[in-house]
C-alpha positions in Angstrom: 0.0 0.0 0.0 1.1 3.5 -1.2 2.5 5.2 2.3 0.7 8.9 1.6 -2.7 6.4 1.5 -1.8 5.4 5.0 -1.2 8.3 6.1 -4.1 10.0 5.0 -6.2 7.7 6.1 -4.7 8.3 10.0 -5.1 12.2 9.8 -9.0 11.9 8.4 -9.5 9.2 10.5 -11.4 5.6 10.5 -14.6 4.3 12.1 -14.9 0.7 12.9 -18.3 -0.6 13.8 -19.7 -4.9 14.5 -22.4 -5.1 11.5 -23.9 -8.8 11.0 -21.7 -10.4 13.3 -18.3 -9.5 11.6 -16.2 -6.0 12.1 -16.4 -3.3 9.0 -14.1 -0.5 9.0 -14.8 3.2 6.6 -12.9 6.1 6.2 -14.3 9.4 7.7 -13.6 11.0 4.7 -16.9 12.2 3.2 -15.4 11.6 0.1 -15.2 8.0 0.8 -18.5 6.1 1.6 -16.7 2.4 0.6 -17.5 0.2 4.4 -14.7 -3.0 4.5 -15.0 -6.4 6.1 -11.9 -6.6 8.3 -10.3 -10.0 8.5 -10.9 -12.1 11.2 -7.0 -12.3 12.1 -7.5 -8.3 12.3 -10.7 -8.6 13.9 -9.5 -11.1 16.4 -6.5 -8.1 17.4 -9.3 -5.4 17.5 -11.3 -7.6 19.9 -7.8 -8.2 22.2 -7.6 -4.8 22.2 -10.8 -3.4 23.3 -10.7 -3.1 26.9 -8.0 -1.6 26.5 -9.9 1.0 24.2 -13.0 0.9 26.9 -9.9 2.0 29.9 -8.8 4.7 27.1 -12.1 6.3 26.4 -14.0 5.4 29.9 -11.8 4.6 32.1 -10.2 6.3 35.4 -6.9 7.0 34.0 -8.0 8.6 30.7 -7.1 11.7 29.3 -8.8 14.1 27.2 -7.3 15.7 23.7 -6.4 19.3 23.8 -6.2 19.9 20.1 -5.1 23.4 20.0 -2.1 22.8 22.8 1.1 20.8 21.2 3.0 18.4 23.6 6.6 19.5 22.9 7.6 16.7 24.7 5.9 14.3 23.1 6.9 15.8 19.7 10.6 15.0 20.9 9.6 12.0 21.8 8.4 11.2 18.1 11.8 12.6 16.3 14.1 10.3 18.6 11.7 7.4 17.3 12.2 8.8 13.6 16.1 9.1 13.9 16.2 6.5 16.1 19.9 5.5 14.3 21.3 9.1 14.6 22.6 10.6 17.9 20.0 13.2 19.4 20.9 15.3 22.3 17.5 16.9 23.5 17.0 19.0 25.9 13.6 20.9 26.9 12.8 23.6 29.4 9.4 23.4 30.4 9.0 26.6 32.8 6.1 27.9 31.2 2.7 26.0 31.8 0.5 27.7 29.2 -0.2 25.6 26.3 1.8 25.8 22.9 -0.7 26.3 20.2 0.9 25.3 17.2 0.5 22.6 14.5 2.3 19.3 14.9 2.9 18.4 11.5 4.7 21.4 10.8 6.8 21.8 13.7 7.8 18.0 13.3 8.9 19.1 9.6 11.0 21.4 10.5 13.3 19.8 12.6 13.3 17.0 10.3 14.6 18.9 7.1 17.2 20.0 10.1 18.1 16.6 11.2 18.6 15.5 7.2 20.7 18.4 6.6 22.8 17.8 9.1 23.4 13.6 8.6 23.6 14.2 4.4 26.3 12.4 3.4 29.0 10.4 6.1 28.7 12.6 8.6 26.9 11.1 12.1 27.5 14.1 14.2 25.9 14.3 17.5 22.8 16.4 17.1 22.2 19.3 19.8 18.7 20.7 20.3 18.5 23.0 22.9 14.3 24.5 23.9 12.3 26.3 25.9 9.2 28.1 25.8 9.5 31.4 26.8 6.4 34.2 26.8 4.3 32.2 24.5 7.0 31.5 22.4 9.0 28.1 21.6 13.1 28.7 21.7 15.0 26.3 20.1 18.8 26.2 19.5 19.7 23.5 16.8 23.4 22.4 16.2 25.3 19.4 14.4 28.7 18.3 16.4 30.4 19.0 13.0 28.7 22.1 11.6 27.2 20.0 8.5 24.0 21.7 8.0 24.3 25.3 5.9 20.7 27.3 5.0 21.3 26.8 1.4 21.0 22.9 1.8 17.8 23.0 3.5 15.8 23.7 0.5 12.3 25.2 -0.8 10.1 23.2 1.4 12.0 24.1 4.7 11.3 27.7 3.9 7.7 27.2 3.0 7.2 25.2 6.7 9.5 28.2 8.0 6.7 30.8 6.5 3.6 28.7 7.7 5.0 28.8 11.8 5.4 32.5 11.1 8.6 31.7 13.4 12.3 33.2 12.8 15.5 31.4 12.0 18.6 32.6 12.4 21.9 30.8 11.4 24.5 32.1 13.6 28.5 31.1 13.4 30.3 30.8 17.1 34.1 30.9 16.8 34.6 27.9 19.2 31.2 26.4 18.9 30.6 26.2 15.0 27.2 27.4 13.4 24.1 26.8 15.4 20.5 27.5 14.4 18.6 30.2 16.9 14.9 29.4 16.2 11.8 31.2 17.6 8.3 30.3 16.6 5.3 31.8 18.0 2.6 30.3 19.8 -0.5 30.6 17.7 -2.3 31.8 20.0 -1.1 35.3 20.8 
């Protein structure tokens, strides 16, 4: 299956519902009425699952969805997953309590065109990110052990996700330190 397919159907999200004594799945894309027969090795999963679904949605411990506020933490916790093979130094300040209101997707983007700018080629330098969130604002300090990544090998698409945070990036050059990235974007919010 075609990866942007799966993808898309995570972000629209799925409904799955017992019909006739077997599980159907749809999309909840309007666009897409088709309803599925799951298998019944998948169904058999599903039904494993579902207390643990019932705990989720009813259950003592559950939590509810903030979608405006971003989890910064959580966000780190997905890049280290994604680069799982390259050596991430993260640290995060999290002295402010109000929620970060800012898209996931976009934010996640952005330090990933860093990341691949900075491991291109040989080089496995250790990878610095430095944050905080500061007066409704996220501060981020990006560096590469070596100094690999440059502006002008980020390309196009960096500078389109750059222009959609509204946020500011600076590329700075230390004499003992090498180049870092100084990085401020806005909560959405203010």
């Amino acid at each position: 299956m075609n990866p942007e397919k799966e993808t898309e159907i995570f972000k629209k999200g799925i409904w799955i519902k017992e019909q006739q004594g077997v599980l159907t799945v749809g999309s909840l894309d309007k666009n897409n009425t088709d309803v599925m027969v799951l298998s019944d090795k998948l169904s058999s999963r599903l039904r494993t699952f579902e207390s643990d679904i019932i705990e989720a949605i009813y259950g003592e411990s559950r939590e509810a969805f903030q979608p405006g506020g971003l989890d910064i933490e959580h966000l780190f916790r997905q890049l280290k997953k994604r680069f799982e093979n390259v050596r991430l130094q993260i640290s995060f300040d999290k002295s402010d309590e109000k929620p970060f209101i800012c898209n996931f997707d976009s934010i996640f983007s952005l330090f990933e065109k860093l990341i691949l700018s900075s491991i291109s080629g040989n080089s496995k330098p250790v990878i610095y990110i430095n944050a905080s969130l500061v007066q409704d604002h996220l501060c981020i300090i990006y560096r590469d052990s070596e100094s690999v990544s440059k502006p002008s090998d980020l390309g196009p698409e960096f500078f389109l996700i750059k222009n959609r945070l509204d946020c500011r990036v600076q590329f700075n050059k230390a004499d003992k330190k090498g180049t870092y990235y100084d990085i401020t974007i806005p909560s959405a919010d203010r």
